[in-house]
C-alpha positions in Angstrom: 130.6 27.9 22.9 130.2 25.9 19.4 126.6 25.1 18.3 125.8 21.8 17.1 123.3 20.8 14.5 120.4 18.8 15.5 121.1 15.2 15.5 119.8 13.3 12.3 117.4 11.3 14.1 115.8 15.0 15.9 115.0 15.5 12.0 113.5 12.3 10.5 111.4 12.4 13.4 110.1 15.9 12.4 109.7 14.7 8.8 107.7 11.2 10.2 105.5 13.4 12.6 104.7 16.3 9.4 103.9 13.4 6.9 101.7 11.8 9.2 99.9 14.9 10.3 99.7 15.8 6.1 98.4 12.3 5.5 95.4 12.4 8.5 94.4 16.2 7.2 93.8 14.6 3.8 92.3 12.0 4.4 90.1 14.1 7.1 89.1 16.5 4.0 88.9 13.0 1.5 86.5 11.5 4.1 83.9 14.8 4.5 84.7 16.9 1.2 81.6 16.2 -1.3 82.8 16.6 -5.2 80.4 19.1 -7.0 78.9 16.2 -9.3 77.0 14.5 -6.5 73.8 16.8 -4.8 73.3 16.6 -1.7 69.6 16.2 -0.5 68.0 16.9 2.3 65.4 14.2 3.4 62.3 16.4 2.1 64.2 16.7 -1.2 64.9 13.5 -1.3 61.4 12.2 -1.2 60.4 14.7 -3.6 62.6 13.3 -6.2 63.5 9.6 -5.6 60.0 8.0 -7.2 60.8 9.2 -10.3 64.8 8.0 -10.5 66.7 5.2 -9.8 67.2 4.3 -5.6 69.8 3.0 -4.9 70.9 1.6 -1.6 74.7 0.9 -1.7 75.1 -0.7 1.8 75.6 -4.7 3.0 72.9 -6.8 2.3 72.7 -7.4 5.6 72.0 -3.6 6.6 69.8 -3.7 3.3 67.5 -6.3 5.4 67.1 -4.7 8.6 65.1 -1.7 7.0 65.9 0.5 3.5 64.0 3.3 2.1 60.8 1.5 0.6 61.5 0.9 -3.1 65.3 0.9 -2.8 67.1 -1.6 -4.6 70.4 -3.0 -3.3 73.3 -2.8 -5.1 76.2 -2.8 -2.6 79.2 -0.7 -2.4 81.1 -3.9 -2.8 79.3 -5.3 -6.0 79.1 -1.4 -7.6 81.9 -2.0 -10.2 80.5 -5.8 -11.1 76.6 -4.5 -11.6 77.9 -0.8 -13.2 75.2 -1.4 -16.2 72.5 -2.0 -14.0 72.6 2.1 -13.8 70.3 3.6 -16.3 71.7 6.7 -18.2 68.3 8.1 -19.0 66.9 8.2 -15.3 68.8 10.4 -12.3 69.7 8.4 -9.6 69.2 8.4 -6.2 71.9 6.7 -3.8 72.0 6.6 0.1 74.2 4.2 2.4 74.2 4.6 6.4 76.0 8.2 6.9 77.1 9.2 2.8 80.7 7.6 2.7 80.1 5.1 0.6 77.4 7.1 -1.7 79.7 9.5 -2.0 82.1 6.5 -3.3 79.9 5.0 -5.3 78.8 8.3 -7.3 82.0 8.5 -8.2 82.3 5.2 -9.7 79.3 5.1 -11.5 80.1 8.9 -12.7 83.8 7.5 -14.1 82.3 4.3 -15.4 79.0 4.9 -16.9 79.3 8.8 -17.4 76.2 9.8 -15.3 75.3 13.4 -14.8 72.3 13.4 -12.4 73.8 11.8 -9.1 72.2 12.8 -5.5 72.7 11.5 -2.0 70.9 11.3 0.8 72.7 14.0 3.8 73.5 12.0 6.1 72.1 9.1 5.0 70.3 6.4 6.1 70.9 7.2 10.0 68.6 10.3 10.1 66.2 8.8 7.8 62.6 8.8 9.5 60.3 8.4 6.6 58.8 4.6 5.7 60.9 1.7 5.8 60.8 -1.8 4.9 62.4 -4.6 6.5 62.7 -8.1 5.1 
């Protein structure tokens, strides 16, 4: 009995079903993977340190309105590339958003763009927060 090889379409559909799965584990390990130049605070931490630094919330305005950390200033995720030298390079800053994704992008914007060294983030973010809010 003579073997045959696979047909070519048996293959491309292994190679369409590996890339895929490559491409979801890396974005997977993008999405929860926190680069060593952002610290990552704990809320008790985080209200130890955030009077003193800039505070930055990096969500919607809209999400900025229905309550933020009291004395946050918005600067969304959106806007962070359009308002970079509104980041002081003498002061640590402080950013939070509603879980850390976009903190964690934004950190690494202002990092790149205006060479910050002292860059934390809220764990978790806004979600768990249960210290004082405001709402407008």
């Amino acid at each position: 009995m003579k073997e045959c090889a696979p047909p070519v379409m048996d293959i491309m559909q292994y190679i369409i079903i590996a890339v895929l799965f490559a491409l979801i584990v890396f974005l997977l390990v993008r999405r929860f993977y926190t680069p060593k130049y952002i610290n990552n605070l704990s809320q008790e931490e985080f209200i130890k340190g955030y009077r003193k630094a800039q505070l930055i919330d990096v969500r919607e305005p809209r999400e900025y309105d229905g309550g933020h950390i009291l004395g946050a200033r918005n600067i969304p995720m959106s806007q962070i590339r359009q308002r970079i030298n509104e980041f002081r390079k003498d002061q640590p800053i402080y950013l939070y958003c509603q879980s850390g994704a976009r903190s964690r992008q934004a950190a690494s914007i202002i990092r790149k763009k205006r060479g910050a060294t002292e860059i934390y983030q809220l764990k978790s973010g806004f979600r768990k927060w249960t210290g004082k809010i405001k709402k407008k």
